[in-house]
N, C-alpha and C positions, 0 to 999 in steps of 0.2 A: 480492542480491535474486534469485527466482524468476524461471526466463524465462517469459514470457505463453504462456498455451496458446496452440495455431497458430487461425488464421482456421478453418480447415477443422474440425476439435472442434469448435469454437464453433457452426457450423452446423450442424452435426449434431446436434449437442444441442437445437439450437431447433426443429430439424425434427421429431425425436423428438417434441417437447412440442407440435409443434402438429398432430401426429399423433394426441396421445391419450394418449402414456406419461405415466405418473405422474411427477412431479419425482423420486417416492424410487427407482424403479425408472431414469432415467434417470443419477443422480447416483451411483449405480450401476457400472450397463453403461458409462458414461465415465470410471469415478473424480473425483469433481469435487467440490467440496464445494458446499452448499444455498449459500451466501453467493456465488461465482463465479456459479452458474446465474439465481440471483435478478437480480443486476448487470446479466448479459446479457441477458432477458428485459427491464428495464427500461431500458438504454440501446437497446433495440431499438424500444422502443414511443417512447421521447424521439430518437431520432435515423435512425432506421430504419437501422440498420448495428448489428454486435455486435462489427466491431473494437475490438483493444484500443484504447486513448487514450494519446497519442504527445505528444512533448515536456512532460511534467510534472514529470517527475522528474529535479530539479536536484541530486543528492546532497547531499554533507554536506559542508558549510563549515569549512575546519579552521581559521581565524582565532581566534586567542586574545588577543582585548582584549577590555580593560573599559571604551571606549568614554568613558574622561572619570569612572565612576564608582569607587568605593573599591573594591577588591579583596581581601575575606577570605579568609585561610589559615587552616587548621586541621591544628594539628599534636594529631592523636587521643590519642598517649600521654600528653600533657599537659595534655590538655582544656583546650587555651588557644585565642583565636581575636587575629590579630595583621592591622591591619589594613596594607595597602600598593598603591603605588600603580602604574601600569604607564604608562611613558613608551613612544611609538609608535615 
C-alpha cells in the first residue's frame, strides 16, 4: 500500500485552495490526484483536520476455511467441479 502524503502537503494544498488556486492548477503544483484533494477538502469541512485516518486498515486475512460450508474445486483441464469438505 502507498504511504499517505505527509500532514504538511496536505496543508498546503488546502491553503493553496483557500487562497483562490484552482483545484486544476493546485493538483498540479502538488502532484496530487482530483480524488486525494477532493477527500481532504471534505474531511476538512466534516472534521476540521485533513490528517490522514489512522487505524482502519486491518490487512488481509490469510485464513483458508470454509467455515462449515461445501468447498468447490475446480480442476480447469477437466471442466470438472468436485465438491469437498475442509475439516478445521
Amino acid at each position: 500500500m502507498p504511504k499517505a502524503y505527509s500532514q504538511d502537503l496536505r496543508e498546503k494544498a488546502i491553503a493553496a485552495i483557500e487562497r483562490g488556486v484552482p483545484k486544476s492548477e493546485v493538483i498540479t503544483m502538488f502532484n496530487l490526484s482530483r480524488d486525494s484533494l477532493d477527500r481532504w477538502l471534505k474531511r476538512r469541512l466534516e472534521t476540521g483536520s485533513v490528517a490522514a485516518t489512522q487505524g482502519y486498515q486491518r490487512g488481509h486475512s490469510h485464513r483458508t476455511q470454509a467455515f462449515g460450508r461445501p468447498l468447490y474445486l475446480c480442476c480447469a483441464a477437466q471442466k470438472t467441479y468436485k465438491i469437498c469438505s475442509m475439516s478445521s
